[in-house]
Steps between C-alpha positions, in 0.01 A plus 500: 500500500217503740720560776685803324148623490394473841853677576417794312164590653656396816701829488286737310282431746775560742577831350135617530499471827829690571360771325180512690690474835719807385362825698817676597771432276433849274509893645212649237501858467141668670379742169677852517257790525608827433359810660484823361424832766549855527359604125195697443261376284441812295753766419370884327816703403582789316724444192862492620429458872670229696370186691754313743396128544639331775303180507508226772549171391430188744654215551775791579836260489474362129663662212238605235542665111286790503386733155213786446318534198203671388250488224181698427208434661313226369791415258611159422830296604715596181441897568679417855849755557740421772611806627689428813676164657568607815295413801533880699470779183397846435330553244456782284191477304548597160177328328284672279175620665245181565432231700746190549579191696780473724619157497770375791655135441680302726701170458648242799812478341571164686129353412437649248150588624353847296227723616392848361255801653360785301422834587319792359695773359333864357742741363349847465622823444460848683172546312361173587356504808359879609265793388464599120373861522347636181491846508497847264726787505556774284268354284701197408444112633731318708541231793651525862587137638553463916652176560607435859821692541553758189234679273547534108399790392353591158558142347413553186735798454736362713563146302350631140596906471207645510128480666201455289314768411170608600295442798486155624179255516600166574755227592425102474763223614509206307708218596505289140506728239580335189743738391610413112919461426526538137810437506437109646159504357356378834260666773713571828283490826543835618430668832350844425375807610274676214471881581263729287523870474216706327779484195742207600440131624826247525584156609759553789695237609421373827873483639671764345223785392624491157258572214451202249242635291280833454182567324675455145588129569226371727241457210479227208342833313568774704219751529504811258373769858731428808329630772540218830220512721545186728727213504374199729530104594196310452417131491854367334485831270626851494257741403557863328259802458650703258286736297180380672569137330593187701817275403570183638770321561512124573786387749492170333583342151739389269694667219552887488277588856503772671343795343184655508263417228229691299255728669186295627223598281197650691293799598676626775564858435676644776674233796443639862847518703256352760508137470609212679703162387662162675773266353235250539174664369419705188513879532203673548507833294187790505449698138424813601319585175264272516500452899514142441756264679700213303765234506757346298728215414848486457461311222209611314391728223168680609455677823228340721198659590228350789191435391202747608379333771363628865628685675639677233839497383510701192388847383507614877539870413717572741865601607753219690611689743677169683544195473681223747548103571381325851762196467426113562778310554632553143279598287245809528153436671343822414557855341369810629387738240433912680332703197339823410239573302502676184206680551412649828716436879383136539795246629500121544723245601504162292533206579680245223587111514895394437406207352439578112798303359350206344156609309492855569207542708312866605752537808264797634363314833338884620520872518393735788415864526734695693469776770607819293703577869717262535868600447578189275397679225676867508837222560830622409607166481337187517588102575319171567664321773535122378403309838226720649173654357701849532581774205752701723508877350692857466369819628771808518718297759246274670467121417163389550322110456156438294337149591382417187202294644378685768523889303680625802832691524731539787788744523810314595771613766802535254572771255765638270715759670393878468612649179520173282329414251358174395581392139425119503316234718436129458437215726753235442533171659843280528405167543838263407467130550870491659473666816211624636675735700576760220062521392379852560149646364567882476354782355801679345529883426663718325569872598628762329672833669741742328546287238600192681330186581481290834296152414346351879335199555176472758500111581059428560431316861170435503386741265719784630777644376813540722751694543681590217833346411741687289581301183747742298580824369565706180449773211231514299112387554422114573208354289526143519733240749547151516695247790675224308704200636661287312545128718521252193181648393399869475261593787306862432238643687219510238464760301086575403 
């Protein structure tokens, strides 16, 4: 038995060793990677354009399974839809307006061995990326839109029958409107363009200018007096003047959202179209029955008054001629306040702080006498330029720059041509995080001649305006304008 024993470790023994002396005996495969070239990484198309993919895939001489898919962005695996299984395609894009992922698979057919790449994909449509051009004609509201090879003209009568009527005052894009579906009972995240006529305001749809509500449907209680003074974005709200009362509306929430609430109790008595307001920051309105400037909440009640501190912020008995935003990065640092006294020709320039969100604060920092001279305040048209200490202004034809530290005023090298008329001017800066190529800070105008419209934008180089470039033309009178593009997100210049 012993020696059956010693037999059997004998060859295990045996066999240990011929497998530790085997090096060459097996051809192991080295691990197949797949190489994908020749894509783009982000794709922005108009609905129904094409995209032809011809992608390079290396090792070359292996046969691979290939499929497309594409799901939204930030979606999960089960909302994935293969579209294509072809390696070389065209593809028409037919996706609703948004933002997706482009997802290209590959398989070694012989290994096995899978890989997949993804890709951004933004499907706009002609009135996603361009100008939106508020203007008035014939006493009735509509929009103009320049994208980058057609114009739509008159959108609102154009996709909806008819303009609005009255004489337009303001225009606010919202990207996430909660727009109620009573049918589903749900809130659908709605891109939106609100437009307010002294006797109209809507909800326009982003991509295809139809109106989804009016002034009878925005409200949980609609008010008894329409009469729209100002429609604008402010600090995840949307704010209304209408009958020199303030309705908010919070772009957040759950159940029926999406429509303005009760008038804010207070004692403003008549709003100021001057004002100024940021996506990130509270508006900051002026009363001008009381002289007395105030804030508000999308979400509160009561209007909210500073307290009487020095300098002072309330009671100032005096007109608001002007008021403007110098930008930080993304939020504003200070406001510019250029007002007339009630009583007598005395003008100042105030100084107030952006920073008022969280306990409300006296944002009045200081106010200065002004040289009854200067042409600032005889103005046609006023506008604070965001990145310098300027207030670039209107006379007849003539453009003209106010440094708003130093008191001083210097008449710039660019006009309007002779015989137009300026209508509209605002300094507005383009600043999207995708391509720094495309930023511009501009003051744009608006003339008017024979009742036709040309909009231009000055681009500001070192605190001088430039050469004008033409932006578009049209009927009517321009009174507000906007650039949007869409690129996943909505970029806008920023509308104060």
């Amino acid at each position: 038995m012993n020696n059956i024993k010693l037999l059997w470790s004998f060859l295990i023994v045996c066999l240990l060793a011929a497998c530790y002396d085997d090096k060459g005996n097996y051809d192991y495969m080295e691990k197949l990677s797949i190489n994908v070239s020749g894509i783009e990484d982000d794709h922005t198309v108009l609905l129904m354009d094409t995209i032809k993919f011809r992608p390079e895939i290396t090792p070359a001489d292996r046969k691979y399974e290939c499929f497309w898919g594409v799901l939204p962005k930030n979606g999960y695996q089960y909302q994935f839809d293969t579209i294509s299984k072809e390696k070389d395609w065209d593809y028409v894009v037919n996706l609703n307006p948004g933002a997706y992922k482009l997802r290209f698979c590959v398989r070694d057919v012989t290994s096995g061995v899978f890989t997949f790449l993804e890709y951004s994909l933004s499907v706009v449509t002609d009135m996603s990326i361009g100008w939106w051009v508020l203007k008035e004609e014939n006493g009735k509201t509509d929009l103009d839109v320049f994208s980058t090879d057609r114009k739509i003209s008159d959108l609102l009568k154009t996709k909806n029958g008819s303009s609005l009527d009255g004489s337009p005052r303001n225009m606010a894009f919202v990207s996430d409107w909660l727009n109620y579906d009573e049918e589903m009972d749900e809130n659908v995240i709605t891109k939106t363009v609100f437009v307010a006529s002294d006797q109209e305001v809507v909800a326009v749809d982003f991509f295809s200018g139809a109106i989804l509500r009016n002034f009878d449907n925005l409200f949980y209680n609609k008010p008894d007096v329409k009469k729209p003074q100002d429609v604008l974005p402010a600090l995840n709200s949307v704010f209304l003047v209408n009958d020199n009362k303030l309705y908010s509306m919070l772009l957040a929430g759950t159940g029926k959202s999406g429509f303005f609430g009760d008038a804010q109790l207070g004692p403003v008595l008549q709003v100021s179209p001057q004002r100024v307001t940021h996506k990130r920051l509270a508006p900051l309105f002026f009363d001008e029955k009381s002289c007395s400037f105030f804030t508000a909440l999308g979400s509160g009640l009561k209007l909210i008054s500073f307290p009487d501190d020095e300098p002072p912020v309330n009671n100032l008995n005096a007109e608001l001629l002007y008021i403007g935003a110098k930008m930080g990065f993304s939020t504003p640092n200070n406001f510019y306040a250029l007002m007339k006294s009630k009583t007598g020709n005395r003008y100042t320039l105030s100084k107030l702080s952006g920073e008022y969100v969280s306990s409300f604060p006296n944002p009045m920092i200081s106010t200065r006498v002004l040289d009854n001279s200067l042409g600032i305040l005889s103005a046609d048209y006023r506008t604070m330029a965001k990145d310098y200490n300027l207030m670039f202004f209107s006379k007849g034809n003539e453009l003209w720059a106010f440094d708003v530290e130093e008191l001083s005023e210097v008449k710039q090298e660019v006009s309007v041509p002779v015989g137009e008329k300026i209508t509209y001017m605002e300094y507005l800066r383009f600043t999207p995080a995708f391509n720094k190529d495309m930023w511009f800070n501009s003051v744009i105008v608006g003339t008017s001649k024979n009742g036709n419209y040309t909009l231009y934008r000055y681009d500001v180089v070192a605190g001088k305006l430039q050469p004008a470039v033409k932006i578009g033309e049209g009927t009517g009178k321009v009174t507000r304008a906007c650039y949007l593009h869409m690129n996943g997100s909505v970029y806008e210049t920023e509308l104060l």
